[in-house]
N, C-alpha and C positions, 0 to 999 in steps of 0.2 A: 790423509787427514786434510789436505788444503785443500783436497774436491769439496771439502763437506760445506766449504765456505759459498760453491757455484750453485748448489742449492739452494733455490728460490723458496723462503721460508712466505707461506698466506700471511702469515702476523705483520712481514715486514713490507710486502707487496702489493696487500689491497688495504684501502681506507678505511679504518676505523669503522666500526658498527657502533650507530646509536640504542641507544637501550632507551625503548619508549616504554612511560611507565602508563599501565592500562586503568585509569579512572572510573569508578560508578556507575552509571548513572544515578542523576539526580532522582527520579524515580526508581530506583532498582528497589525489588520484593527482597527485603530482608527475611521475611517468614514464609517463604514457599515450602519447605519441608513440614512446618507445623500447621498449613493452611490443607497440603495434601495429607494428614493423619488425619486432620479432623474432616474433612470429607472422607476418608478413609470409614471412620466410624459413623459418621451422618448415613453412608451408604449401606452398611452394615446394618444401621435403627431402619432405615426405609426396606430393603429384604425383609428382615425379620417381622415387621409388621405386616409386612404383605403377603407374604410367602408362607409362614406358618400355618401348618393345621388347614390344607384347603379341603380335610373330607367335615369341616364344619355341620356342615346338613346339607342336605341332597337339594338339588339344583331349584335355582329362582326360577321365574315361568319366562320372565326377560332373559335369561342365560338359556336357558332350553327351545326356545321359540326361533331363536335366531341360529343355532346350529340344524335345526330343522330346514328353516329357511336355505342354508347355506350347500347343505347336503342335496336341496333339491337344485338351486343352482347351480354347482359342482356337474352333475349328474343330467343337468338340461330334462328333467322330470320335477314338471308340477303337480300334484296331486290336490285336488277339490277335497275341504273348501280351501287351503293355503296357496289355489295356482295363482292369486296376483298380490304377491307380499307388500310391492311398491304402493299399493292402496291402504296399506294397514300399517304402514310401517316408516318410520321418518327419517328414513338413508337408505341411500342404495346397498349392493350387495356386498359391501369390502369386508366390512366387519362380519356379517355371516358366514363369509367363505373364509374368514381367519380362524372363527371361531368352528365351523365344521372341521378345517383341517386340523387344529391343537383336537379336537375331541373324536378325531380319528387317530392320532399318534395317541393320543395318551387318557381318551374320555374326560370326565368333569377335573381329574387333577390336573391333566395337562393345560385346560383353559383358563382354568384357575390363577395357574402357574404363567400362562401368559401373560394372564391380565396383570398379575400382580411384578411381570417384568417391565409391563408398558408403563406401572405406575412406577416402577425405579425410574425407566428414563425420561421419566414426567421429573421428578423432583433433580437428574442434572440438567433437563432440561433450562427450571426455573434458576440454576444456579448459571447457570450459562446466559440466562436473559436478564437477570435481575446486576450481577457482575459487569455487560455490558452497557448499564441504562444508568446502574451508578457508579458501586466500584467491587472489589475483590471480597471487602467484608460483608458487605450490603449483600453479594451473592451465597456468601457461606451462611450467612445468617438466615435468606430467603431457604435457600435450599432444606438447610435445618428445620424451620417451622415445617415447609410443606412435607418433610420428612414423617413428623409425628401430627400431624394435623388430620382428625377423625373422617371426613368429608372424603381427602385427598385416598386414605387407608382405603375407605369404605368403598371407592369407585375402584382400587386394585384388588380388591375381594369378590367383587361382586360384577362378574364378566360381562357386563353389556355394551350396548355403543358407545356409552361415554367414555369407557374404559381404552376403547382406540381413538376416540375424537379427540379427547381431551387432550392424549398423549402426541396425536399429531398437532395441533393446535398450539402445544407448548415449545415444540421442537419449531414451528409454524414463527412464532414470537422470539423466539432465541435468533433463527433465520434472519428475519426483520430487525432486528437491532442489529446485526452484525452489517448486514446491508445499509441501514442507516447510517451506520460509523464508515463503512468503508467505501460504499458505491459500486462494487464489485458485482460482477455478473452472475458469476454462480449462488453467491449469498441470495441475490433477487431470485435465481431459479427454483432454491431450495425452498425461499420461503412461500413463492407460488407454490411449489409444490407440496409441501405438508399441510399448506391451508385446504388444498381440492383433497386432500385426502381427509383430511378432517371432515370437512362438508357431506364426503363420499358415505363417509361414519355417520354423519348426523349434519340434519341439515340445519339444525339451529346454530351453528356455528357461523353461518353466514350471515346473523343480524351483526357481527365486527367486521363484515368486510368493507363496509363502505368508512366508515371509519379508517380504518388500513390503508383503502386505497386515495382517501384525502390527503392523508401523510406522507405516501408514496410520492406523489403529485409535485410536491415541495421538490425532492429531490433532482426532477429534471424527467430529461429524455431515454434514460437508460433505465431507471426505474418504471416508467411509464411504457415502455415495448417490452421488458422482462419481465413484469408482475403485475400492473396495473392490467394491461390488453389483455394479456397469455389469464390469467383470474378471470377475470367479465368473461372472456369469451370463453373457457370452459362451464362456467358455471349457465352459461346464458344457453349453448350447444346441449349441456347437461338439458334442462329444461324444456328445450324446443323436442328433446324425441322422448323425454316422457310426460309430455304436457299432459296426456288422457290420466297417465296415472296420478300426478301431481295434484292435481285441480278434482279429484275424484277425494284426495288425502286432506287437500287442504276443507273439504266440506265433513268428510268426517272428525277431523279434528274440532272446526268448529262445535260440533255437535257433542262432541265427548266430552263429558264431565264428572268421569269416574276416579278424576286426580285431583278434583278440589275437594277438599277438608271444609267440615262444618268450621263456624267460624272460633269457637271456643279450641278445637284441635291443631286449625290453623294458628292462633298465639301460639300454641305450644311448638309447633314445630319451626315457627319463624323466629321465637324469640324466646321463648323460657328454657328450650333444649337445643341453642345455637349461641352458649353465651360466649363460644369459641370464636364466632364468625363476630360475633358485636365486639369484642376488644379489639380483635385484627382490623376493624371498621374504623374505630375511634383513632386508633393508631396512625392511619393511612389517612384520615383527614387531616390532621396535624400535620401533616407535612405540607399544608397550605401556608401555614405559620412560616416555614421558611422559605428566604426570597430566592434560593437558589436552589432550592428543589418546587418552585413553585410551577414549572410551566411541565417539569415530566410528573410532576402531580396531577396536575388537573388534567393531561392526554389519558393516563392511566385507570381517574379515576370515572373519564368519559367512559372508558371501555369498560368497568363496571357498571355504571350506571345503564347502559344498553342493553345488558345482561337484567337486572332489574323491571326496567323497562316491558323484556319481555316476557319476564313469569310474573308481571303483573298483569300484564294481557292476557295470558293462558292459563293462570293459576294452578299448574301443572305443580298443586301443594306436594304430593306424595312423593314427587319425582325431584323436592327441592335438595335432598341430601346430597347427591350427586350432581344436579347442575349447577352448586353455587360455588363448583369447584371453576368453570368457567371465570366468576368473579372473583376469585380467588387468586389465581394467576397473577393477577391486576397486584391486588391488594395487599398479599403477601410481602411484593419488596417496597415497596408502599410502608408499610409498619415495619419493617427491619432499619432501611434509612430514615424514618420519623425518629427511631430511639438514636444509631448511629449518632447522628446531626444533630438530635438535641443533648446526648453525653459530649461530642465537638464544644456545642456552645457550652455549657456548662464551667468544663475543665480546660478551656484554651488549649495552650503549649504544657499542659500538667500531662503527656503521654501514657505514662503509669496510669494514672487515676482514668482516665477517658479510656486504654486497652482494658482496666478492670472494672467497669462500669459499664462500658459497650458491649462486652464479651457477657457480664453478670446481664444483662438487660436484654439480650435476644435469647441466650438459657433461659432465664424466667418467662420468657414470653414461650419459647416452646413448653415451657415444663408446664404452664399454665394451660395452652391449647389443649395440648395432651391429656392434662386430668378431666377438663373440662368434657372432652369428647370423649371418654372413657372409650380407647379404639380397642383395647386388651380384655374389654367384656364382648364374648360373644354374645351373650344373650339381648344386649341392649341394641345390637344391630341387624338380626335373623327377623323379619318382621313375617316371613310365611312358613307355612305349616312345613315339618318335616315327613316328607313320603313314604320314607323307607318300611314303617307297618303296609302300608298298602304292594311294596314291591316285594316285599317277604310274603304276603298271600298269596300274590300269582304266580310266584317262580313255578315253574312249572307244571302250570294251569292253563295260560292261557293258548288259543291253538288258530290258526290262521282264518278260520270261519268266525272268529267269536265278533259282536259289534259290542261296545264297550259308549257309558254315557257318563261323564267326569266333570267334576265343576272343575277342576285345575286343569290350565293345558298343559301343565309341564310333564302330565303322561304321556303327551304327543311325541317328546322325545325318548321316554323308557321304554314304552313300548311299539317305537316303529321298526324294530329288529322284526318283530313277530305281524304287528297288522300295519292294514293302509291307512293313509290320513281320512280318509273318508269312513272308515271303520270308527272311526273313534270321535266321539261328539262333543264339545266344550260348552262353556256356555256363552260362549261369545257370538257363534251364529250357526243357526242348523235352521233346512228347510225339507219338511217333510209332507210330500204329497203336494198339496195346493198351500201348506201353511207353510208360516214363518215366526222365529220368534218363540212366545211364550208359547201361544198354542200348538205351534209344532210340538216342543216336549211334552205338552199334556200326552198327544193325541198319539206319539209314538209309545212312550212311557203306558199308554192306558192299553197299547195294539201289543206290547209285548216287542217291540223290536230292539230290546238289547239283549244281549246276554249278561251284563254284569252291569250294576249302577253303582259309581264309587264319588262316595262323598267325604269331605273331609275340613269342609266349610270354607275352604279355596283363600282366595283374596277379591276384594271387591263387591262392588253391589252389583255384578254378575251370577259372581256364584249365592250371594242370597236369595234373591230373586229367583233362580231356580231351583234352591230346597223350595222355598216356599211352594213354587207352581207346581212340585212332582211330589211332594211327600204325602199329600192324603188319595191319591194315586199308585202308590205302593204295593195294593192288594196281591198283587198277581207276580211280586218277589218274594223272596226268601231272607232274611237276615242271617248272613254269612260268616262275620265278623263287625264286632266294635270293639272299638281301644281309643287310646288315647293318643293322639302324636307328641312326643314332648319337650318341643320349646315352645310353641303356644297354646298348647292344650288342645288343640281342637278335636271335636270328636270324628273320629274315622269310623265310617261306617260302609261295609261293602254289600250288595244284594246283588242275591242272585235269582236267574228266571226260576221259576218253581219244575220247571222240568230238564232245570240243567244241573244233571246229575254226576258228583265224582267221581270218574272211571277208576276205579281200582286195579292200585301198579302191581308189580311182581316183575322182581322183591319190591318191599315195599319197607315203610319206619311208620311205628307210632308213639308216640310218651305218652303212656300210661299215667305219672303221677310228676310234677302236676296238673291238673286240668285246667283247661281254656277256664276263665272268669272264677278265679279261686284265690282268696287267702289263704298264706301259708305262712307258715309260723317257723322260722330259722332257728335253729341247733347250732350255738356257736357262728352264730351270723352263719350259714349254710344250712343248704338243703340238698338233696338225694334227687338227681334224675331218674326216672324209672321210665324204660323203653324197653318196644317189644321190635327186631328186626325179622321179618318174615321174605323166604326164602332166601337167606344169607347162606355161604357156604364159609368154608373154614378160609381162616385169615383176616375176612373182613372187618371191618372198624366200625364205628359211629363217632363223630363228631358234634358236640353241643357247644350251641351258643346261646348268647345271652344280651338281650336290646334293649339299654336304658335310654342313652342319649347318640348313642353309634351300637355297634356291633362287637362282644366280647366274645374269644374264644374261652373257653372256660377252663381248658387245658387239654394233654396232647389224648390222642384219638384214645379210643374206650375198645379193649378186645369185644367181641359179641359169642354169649354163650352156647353153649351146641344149643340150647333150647329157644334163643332165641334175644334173650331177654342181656339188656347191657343198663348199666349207674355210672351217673358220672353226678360227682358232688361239685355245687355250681354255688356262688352268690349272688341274690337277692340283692345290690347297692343302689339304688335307684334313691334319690332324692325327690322332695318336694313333691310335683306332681308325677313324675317319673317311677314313685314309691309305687302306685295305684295301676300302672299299664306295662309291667313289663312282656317278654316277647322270648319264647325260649323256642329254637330251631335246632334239630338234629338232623343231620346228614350221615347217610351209610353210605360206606366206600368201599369199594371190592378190596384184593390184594393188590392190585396195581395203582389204587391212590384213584380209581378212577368215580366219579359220583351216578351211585344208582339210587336213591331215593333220597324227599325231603320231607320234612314237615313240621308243622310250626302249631303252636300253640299260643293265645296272645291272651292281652287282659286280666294275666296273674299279679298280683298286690302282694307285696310284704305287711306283714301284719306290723303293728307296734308292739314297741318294748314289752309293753304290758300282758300283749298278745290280743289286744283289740282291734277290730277292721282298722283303717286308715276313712281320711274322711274325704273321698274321692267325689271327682265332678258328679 
């Protein structure tokens, strides 16, 4: 028991321990858990905006044009007339070969789906730069708008260069602030680096860089050898080895004027159907009004105004939906800190009332963009014809000899599985023989050197200009099919040479009732397929479909009778104009699921209630 005393107890041996009590900070984020939920859902609204529903309608001519492009760059094969894209085109190959490769893993959903990833990390982008420039609410609140903001939606919908410029561009300006605050090297390398890629995208991105690089300037020597030199001197190197093609672009740009809007169209598209972008506007000036957001206002609002600047010069109208999303970056936390700052002044030291007044006040500001820019109608922002009557005609039609003449290019992308780029003629430029231009397509069109003419009334005073010049030229075609495409109505219309005759398959499918350009009169809203399969054997199937505004199956496959003959009871639901052109395709399939014939019947109309025609284009 007395040893127990020799035992060296720690409590009685070493010095007391202070107990340090761990303080605050003065700044410490009391709402980080309810700042991460609500980007939680902010990020949720931006997916679901963007991400939803990408077989909307078959591909833009800017989304198809540029996977062409990118495919032939990939592949080091340029095919006539697309072998010099860099002339016709306003960025180099980044975004082509982005978009090639998303449209080899997974065709138009997968680009879709890109683009519409590039625009999520567009909007933490803006929360990441807007947070830096002011504060953590100012960023949750930027982020939010650009969230539901139509413009922002419409450029992750709709796959083209701006859809990776933009998104580098934002990542570009998050970079730049971070650098700004911190002086840090990599912050400068990063932001060099998403800006050249931005540029790489699109080259109008570079009217903000000399701006960018004045401000750099400020900071010294380390900003000026990381970002200032390393920027000038990619872009200036950029330049020097494709001088020929540049200076070739910059003269057809001058010359292009297929993007300015008559002037009564242009109001509408700058100001009656932008009243999204004019509140965001009013907003973002107001914050001139305060003296402590007054100097990252007016840098901010330079960098818009540049943006202006230059689709004043270019009047590049048609193309304003998507680039005022450039001024927008700007602007957006611009109006989130105008309202912040002015609920601040308002309610002082009242936190309650300024948290429920500042919170209510960038809500309604998004909830107002949002209605404004109606992004949840498709139909108010699909502004070209949907193709898919005309890819349902040729499915297995057309054949490696055929020459094809298209007012739309974006067949250049459906059908380069089957022909070459020089098989297939747009109306943007073809030269035939000693001609060029209009009279080229007279003179081809008059000599017979298509096999198929497909119109559909395109986009642009391209493709009108060449109905005009071919249609009383016609003689020596066939009218093959007309229908109607249906989100702009336009009329589809296919010919064929007069001596290009349907080879007859075996086995083969016909439907019988009902017929190509017929009203039909619904039984319980439905009608009876009637098809004849010829040489089927036992087991096989047929399959019917049905084409209002996409593709319906009508239900599961249809046995085929020893004699031949299969029904399958389908719906007539077609709306509005869609009543007047529907599109019914039956596929026979062996026993193994395998497809041996198709065919299509198109231009069938639902009758009305009454049982009267519909009153079709």
């Amino acid at each position: 028991m007395a040893s127990l005393f020799l035992i060296n107890s720690p409590r009685e041996t070493s010095a007391p321990t202070r107990v340090k009590m761990v303080q605050p900070a003065p700044q410490a984020d009391h709402f980080q858990t309810e700042r991460a939920l609500a980007l939680m859902l902010i990020a949720a609204a931006a997916v679901f905006l963007r991400a939803w529903d990408p077989w909307y309608s078959t591909a833009y001519m800017d989304e198809s044009i540029y996977v062409v492009y990118g495919r032939m760059f990939l592949t080091h094969h340029f095919e006539s007339p697309l072998s010099t894209p860099l002339q016709w085109s306003f960025g180099w190959y980044l975004w082509p070969a982005m978009a090639a490769v998303a449209d080899k893993i997974g065709g138009l959903f997968a680009l879709r789906e890109m683009a519409a990833t590039l625009g999520v990390i567009t909007v933490a982008a803006t929360y990441g730069f807007a947070t830096r420039v002011f504060s953590n609410i100012v960023g949750l609140g930027a982020a939010a708008v650009m969230a539901v903001l139509a413009p922002a939606v419409l450029v992750s919908r709709i796959a083209t260069r701006d859809s990776g410029c933009i998104c580098f561009f934002a990542l570009g300006l998050w970079a730049f602030a971070c650098a700004w605050q911190t002086d840090r090297k990599r912050h400068w390398t990063y932001a060099a680096l998403c800006f050249f890629a931005a540029f790489l995208c699109k080259y109008l991105v570079a009217i903000f860089f000399p701006l960018l690089v004045l401000l750099a300037l400020w900071k010294g020597r380390k900003a000026i050898f990381i970002f200032c030199l390393p920027l000038f001197a990619a872009c200036a190197i950029y330049a020097g080895i494709n001088a020929h093609d540049l200076l070739y672009l910059l003269k057809y740009g001058s010359s292009y004027s297929s993007l300015r809007a008559p002037a009564a169209e242009a109001r509408q598209i700058y100001f009656w159907n932008r009243w999204d972008f004019w509140i965001i506007a009013v907003c973002a000036l107001s914050t001139l009004l305060f003296r402590e957001l007054r100097r990252r206002g007016a840098i901010l609002l330079l960098g818009a105004c540049a943006f202006f600047a230059f689709q004043l010069k270019t009047r590049a109208d048609y193309d304003y939906w998507k680039h005022v999303n450039y001024a927008l970056l700007f602007l957006v936390p611009l109006a989130v800190a105008a309202i912040i700052y002015a609920v601040r002044r308002l309610y002082g030291n009242n936190y309650f009332r300024r948290m429920l007044w500042g919170v209510g006040g960038v809500v309604a500001l998004a909830i107002a963009v949002a209605a404004l820019g109606k992004t949840e109608n498709t139909d108010r922002f699909v502004f070209w014809p949907d193709v898919e009557p005309v890819l349902a005609f040729f499915e297995g039609r057309l054949t490696p000899n055929d020459r094809l003449l298209v007012d739309d290019t974006v067949f250049r992308y459906y059908f380069q599985s089957t022909l070459h780029q020089y098989q297939i003629t747009d109306p943007m430029f073809f030269r035939y023989g000693q001609n060029l231009g209009d009279d080229a397509y007279k003179n081809a069109v008059s000599a017979g050197a298509f096999t198929y003419i497909v119109l559909d009334e395109g986009i642009g005073e391209e493709a009108r200009r060449l109905d005009v010049d071919i249609r009383p030229l016609l003689g020596g075609y066939d009218l093959q099919m007309e229908a109607f495409e249906p989100t702009l109505g336009h009329k589809v219309e296919i010919y064929a040479r007069k001596d290009q005759v349907a080879p007859e398959t075996m086995p083969g499918i016909r439907i019988v009732s009902p017929v190509s350009k017929s009203v039909v009169v619904p039984q319980k809203e439905q009608i009876v397929v009637q098809g004849i399969a010829k040489g089927a054997q036992p087991g096989w199937s047929a399959q019917v479909e049905v084409f209002t505004d996409r593709w319906y199956v009508a239900g599961p496959n249809v046995a085929i009778y020893p004699d031949g003959r299969f029904n399958q009871a389908i719906s007539l639901s077609g709306q509005g104009r869609q009543q007047c052109s529907h599109l019914i395709r039956a596929r026979l399939f062996d026993e193994k699921g395998n497809q041996r014939a198709v065919i299509l019947n198109y231009g069938i109309a639902r009758a009305n209630p009454d049982g009267s025609a519909p009153l079709c284009r």
